[in-house]
N, C-alpha and C positions, 0 to 999 in steps of 0.2 A: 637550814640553808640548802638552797638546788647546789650549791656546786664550793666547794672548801680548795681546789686545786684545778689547772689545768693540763689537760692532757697531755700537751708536748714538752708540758716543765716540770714533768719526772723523772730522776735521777735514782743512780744507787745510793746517795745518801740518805732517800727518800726512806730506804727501806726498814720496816714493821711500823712505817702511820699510817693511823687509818684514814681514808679519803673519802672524798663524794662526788663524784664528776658526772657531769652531763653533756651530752652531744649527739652526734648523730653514730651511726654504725655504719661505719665506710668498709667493711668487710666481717664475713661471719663464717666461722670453718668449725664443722661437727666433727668430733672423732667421737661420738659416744657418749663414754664415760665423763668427759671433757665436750666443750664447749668453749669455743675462741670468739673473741671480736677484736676487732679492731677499732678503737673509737675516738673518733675525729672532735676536735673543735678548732678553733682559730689558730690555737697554739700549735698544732700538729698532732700525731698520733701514738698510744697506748696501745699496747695490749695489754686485754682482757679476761682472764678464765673462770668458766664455772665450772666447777666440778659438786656431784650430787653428793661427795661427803663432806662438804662444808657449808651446802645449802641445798634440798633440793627442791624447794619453791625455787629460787632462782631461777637453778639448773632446768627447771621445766617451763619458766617464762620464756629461759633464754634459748629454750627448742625454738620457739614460736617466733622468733624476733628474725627481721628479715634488712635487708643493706636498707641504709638512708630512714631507718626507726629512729626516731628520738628519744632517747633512755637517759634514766640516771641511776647511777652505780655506784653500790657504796661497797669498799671493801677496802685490803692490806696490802702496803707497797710491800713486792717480798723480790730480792734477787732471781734471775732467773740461771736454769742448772745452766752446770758446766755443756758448754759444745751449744745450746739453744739462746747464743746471745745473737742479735739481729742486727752486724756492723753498719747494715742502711738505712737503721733508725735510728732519730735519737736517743728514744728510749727503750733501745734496741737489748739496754742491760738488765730492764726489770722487768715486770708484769703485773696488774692487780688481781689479787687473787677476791672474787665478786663474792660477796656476800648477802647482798640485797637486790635487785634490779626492780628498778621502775618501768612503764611505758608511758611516756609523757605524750608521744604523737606515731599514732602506727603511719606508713607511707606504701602508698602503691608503688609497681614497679616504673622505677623513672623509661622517659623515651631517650635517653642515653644514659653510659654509663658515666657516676660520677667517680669512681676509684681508680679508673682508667685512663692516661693522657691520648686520646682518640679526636678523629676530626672528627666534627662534627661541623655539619650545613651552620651556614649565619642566621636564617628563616628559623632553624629550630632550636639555637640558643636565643633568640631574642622571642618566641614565643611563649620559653621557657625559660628567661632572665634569670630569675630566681634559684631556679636549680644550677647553671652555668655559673650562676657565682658562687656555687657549692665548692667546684672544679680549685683542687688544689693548685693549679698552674692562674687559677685567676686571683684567687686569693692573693696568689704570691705576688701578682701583678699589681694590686690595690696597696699590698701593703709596703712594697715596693715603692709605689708612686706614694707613700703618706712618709715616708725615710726620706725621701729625696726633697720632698716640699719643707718639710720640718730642717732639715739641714741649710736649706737655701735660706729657709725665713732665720734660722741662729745665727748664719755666715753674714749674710744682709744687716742683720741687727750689731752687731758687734763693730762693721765697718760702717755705723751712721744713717743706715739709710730708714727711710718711716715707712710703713706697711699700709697706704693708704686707698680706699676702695674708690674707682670714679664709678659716676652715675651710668647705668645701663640701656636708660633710653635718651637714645640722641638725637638731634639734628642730622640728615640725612647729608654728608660731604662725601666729594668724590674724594675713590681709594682706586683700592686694585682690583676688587671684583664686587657683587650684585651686593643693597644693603637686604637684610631682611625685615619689614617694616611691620610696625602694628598700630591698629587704628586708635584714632583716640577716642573715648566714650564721650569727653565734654566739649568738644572741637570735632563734629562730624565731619567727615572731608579730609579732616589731616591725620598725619601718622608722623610716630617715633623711630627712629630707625637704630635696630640693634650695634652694639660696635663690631667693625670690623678688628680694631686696636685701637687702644687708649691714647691713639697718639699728639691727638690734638688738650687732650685732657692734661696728659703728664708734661707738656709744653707750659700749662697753664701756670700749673705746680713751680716752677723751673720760674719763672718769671712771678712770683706770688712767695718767691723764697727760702724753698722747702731743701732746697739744693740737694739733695739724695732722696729719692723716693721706689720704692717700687712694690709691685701686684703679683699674686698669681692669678694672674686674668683670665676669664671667658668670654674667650670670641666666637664671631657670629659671620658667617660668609656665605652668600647664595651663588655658592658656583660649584660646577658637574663632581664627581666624587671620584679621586684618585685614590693609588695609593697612600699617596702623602698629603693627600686633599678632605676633609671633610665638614659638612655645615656648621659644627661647634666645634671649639676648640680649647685649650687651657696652654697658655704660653706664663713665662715669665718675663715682667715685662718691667723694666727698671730706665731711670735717668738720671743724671749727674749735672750737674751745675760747677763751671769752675774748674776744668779738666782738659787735657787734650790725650792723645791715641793711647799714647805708654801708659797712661793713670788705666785706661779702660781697661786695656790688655792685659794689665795687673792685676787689676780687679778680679775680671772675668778667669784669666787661671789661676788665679787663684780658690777661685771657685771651684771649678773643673776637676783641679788634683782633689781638692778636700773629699769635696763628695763619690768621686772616684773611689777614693782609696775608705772610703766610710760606708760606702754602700755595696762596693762589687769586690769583686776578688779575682779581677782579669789586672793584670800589670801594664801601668803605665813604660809606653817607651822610652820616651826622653822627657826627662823634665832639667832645667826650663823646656817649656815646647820651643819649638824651630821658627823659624822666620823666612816667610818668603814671598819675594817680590812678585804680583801676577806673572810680568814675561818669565820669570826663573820657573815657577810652576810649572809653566806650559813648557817650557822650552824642554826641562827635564822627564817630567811628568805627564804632559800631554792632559792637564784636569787642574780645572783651579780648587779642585777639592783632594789632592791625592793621596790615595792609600800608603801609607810610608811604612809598615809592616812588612815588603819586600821589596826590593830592588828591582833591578829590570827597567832601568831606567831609557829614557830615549837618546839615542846616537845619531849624534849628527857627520851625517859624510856626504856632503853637498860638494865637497873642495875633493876628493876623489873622485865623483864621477862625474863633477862639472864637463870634461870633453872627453868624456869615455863613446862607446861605440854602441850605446845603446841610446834610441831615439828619444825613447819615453825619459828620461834621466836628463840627459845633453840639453831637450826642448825646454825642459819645465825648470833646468837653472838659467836660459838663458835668458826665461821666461818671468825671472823674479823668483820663481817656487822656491822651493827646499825638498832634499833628499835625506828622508832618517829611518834609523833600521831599531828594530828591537831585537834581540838577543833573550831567545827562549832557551832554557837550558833541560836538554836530554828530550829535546822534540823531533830529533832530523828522523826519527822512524813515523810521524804521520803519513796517513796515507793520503795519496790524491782524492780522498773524499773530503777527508779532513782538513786539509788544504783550502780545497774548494770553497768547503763549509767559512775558513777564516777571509777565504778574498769578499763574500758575500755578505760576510760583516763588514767588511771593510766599506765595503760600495753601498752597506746602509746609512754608515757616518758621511759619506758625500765623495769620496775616493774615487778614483776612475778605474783602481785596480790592486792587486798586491802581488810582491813578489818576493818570492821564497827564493832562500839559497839554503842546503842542508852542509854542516861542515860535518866533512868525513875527513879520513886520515892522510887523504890524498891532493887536501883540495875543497874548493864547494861545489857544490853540485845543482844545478840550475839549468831553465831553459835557456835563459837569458847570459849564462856564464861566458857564451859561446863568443858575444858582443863585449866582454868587459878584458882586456888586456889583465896577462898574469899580475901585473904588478898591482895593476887595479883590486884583485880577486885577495891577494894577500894581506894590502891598506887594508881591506873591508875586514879582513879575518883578525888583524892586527886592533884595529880601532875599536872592534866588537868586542876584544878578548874574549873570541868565539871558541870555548874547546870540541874534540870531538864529538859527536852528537850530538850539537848543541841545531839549533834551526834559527836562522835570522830572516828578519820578515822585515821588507821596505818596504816606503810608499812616497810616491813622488807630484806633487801637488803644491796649492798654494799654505805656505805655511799652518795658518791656524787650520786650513783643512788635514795637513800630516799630522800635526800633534792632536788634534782631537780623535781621529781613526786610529794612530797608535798607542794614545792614552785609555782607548775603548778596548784595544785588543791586549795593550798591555795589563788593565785589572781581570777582562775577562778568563787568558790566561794563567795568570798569578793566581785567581782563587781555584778553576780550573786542577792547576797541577798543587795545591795544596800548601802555596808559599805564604800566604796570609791567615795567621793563627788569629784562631778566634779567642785566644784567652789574653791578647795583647790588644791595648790601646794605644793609637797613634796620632796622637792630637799635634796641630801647625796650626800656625798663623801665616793666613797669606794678604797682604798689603798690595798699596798702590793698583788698585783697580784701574781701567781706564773709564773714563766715564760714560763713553761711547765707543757703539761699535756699528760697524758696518751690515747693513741688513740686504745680502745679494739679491732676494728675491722678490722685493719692494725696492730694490737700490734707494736707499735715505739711510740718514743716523740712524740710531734709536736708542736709549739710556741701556748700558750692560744691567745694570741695576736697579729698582726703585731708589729713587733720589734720597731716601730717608738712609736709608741700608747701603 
């Protein structure tokens, strides 16, 4: 046999069997007498030693043997000494001490490195596909994405549903963006068009009586490449027959936590997850998507400065707007550059402007303080539960324009100052869409949503 064990499934229990492994040589360190590798397979990484008094054919192969060789090594799981255990590896506790070494595939030197997590250009991984999925970090990513499909297809199966494939070339129906079409060989002139989503398919199912079905589907979309955008895709794509909201919602976290807590090791925040109405989102939130990892929620204090002495404020509630503040905590030392920097975020979500108050021990402190009556200046401090050093940021506009500019400056900050952990997941539900909204710069409706979604 090429291979009796693999690499990253050796233990100290392993220790005095003899083994045969094969892989690549993801690192190779000479001290002489001694002779290290490091040897990779799917499973993860070994270490390797040859030393010339227990072989030295080996020990003299393994002079010659260079990163990314494909070798097979036969030798003894043996403990490693005390003080030389490796706590970053798995198999950080043992060693194979080499007895044999094969060279199954010598290897030139790669045009990156693969031992290494380094950027490398997009142009010379996909020139070099093959070695870029050498790359421990991709591995991790494939087998990653084969844990999470495997989970989704057990959870689906168990709850009823059937795993059924639709057809891939379709009748060309409008969607949401360009189809990608292909010609037909026995019908010159016409063409198939790839799916955008199986949507019209899994309807069919649904009415043909399947009542639970769902795919891990490949879609197809001819439109420009975002980040979040690309020509193929792989979605999970499921329908129900015989249900209404709560069954879905059900469904769906229950899904959520499962594979959550089955595939990753970041903590869920709240389970059940939260519920929230679209206007609650925004109203709070300023994002119908929002980060709920930290606080720093939106403040409404329209009813304080409704006839305060500042124009921009007074105009824009009499004006229908809304006046709300966010409350950054341990910000009031920015500088007027960094100020600046925030109002010109601001005026790129559509804002006219922003205004800063910093609370110091005296007071706030503001251009604009000058126009807001003491009592006025306190309400704001009071409502904010602004302490000292804290920085409160307004914006005074037509509503969905405040919450959307302080819900942008609200996550920008919070990730900024470090209040959104990345080892915590914060999953909501947010409800009650409106169906339409207002488009100012075509003035007409237009759907918030695709009608399906």
């Amino acid at each position: 046999m090429l291979k009796t064990a693999n690499c990253g499934q050796l233990r100290k229990e392993h220790a005095g069997q003899e083994v045969t492994l094969a892989g690549w040589v993801h690192r190779r360190r000479d001290h002489g007498g001694l002779i290290f590798f490091d040897l990779r397979d799917r499973s993860g990484l070994v270490q390797v030693v040859f030393s010339a008094d227990i072989s030295q054919e080996a020990h003299r192969l393994a002079a010659s043997v260079r990163s990314e060789y494909v070798v097979q090594v036969r030798g003894r799981v043996s403990v490693r000494p005390e003080g030389l255990v490796n706590p970053n590896l798995a198999t950080g506790e043992i060693e194979v001490e080499g007895n044999e070494l094969v060279v199954l595939n010598p290897a030139r030197t790669t045009p990156f490195p693969i031992n290494e997590d380094v950027e490398v250009g997009d142009t010379l991984r996909l020139k070099y596909r093959y070695l870029d999925l050498r790359r421990p970090r991709m591995q991790r990513n494939l087998i990653l994405r084969h844990r999470v499909t495997t989970f989704i297809r057990n959870y689906l199966d168990r709850h009823g549903f059937i795993d059924i494939e639709t057809p891939i070339l379709l009748k060309s129906t409008p969607e949401g963006a360009r189809d990608f079409v292909v010609p037909s060989r026995l019908q010159p002139g016409k063409f198939y068009a790839l799916p955008q989503s199986p949507q019209q398919m899994k309807q069919l199912l649904m009415v043909a009586g399947f009542e639970r079905y769902f795919q891990i589907a490949r879609c197809f979309r001819d439109e420009d490449l975002r980040a979040d955008r690309q020509p193929e895709f792989t979605q999970l794509d499921l329908e129900m027959s015989f249900v209404d909201a709560e069954d879905v919602r059900a469904l769906i976290e229950g899904l959520m936590i499962g594979l959550f807590e089955a595939v990753s090791d970041k903590q869920i925040q709240q389970k059940p997850f939260p519920v929230f109405t679209y206007a609650e989102a925004m109203e709070r939130f300023g994002s119908d998507k929002p980060d709920l990892r930290f606080g720093m929620e939106l403040i409404d204090v329209t009813d304080i400065v409704a006839d305060s002495g500042f124009g921009v404020f007074s105009s824009t509630v009499a004006e229908g707007g809304k006046v709300k503040a966010l409350c950054v905590p341990g910000c009031a030392n920015y500088s007027r550059k960094q100020l600046d920097e925030l109002t010109a975020e601001a005026r790129e979500q559509g804002a006219r402007g922003l205004v800063w108050m910093k609370v110091e021990e005296d007071g706030l402190r503001s251009p604009v303080a000058k126009y807001l009556s003491e009592e006025e200046l306190r309400a704001l401090r009071e409502r904010c539960a602004a302490n000292n050093g804290d920085l409160l940021l307004l914006v005074a506009d037509r509503p969905m324009v405040v919450a959307e500019t302080l819900g942008h400056l609200r996550v920008l900050l919070g990730h900024r100052l470090g209040l959104a952990s990345g080892d915590v997941l914060a999953c909501a539900w947010v409800i009650d869409f409106p169906l339409l909204e207002w488009n100012e710069e075509e003035g007409r409706w237009q759907a918030m949503h695709h009608p399906f979604t």
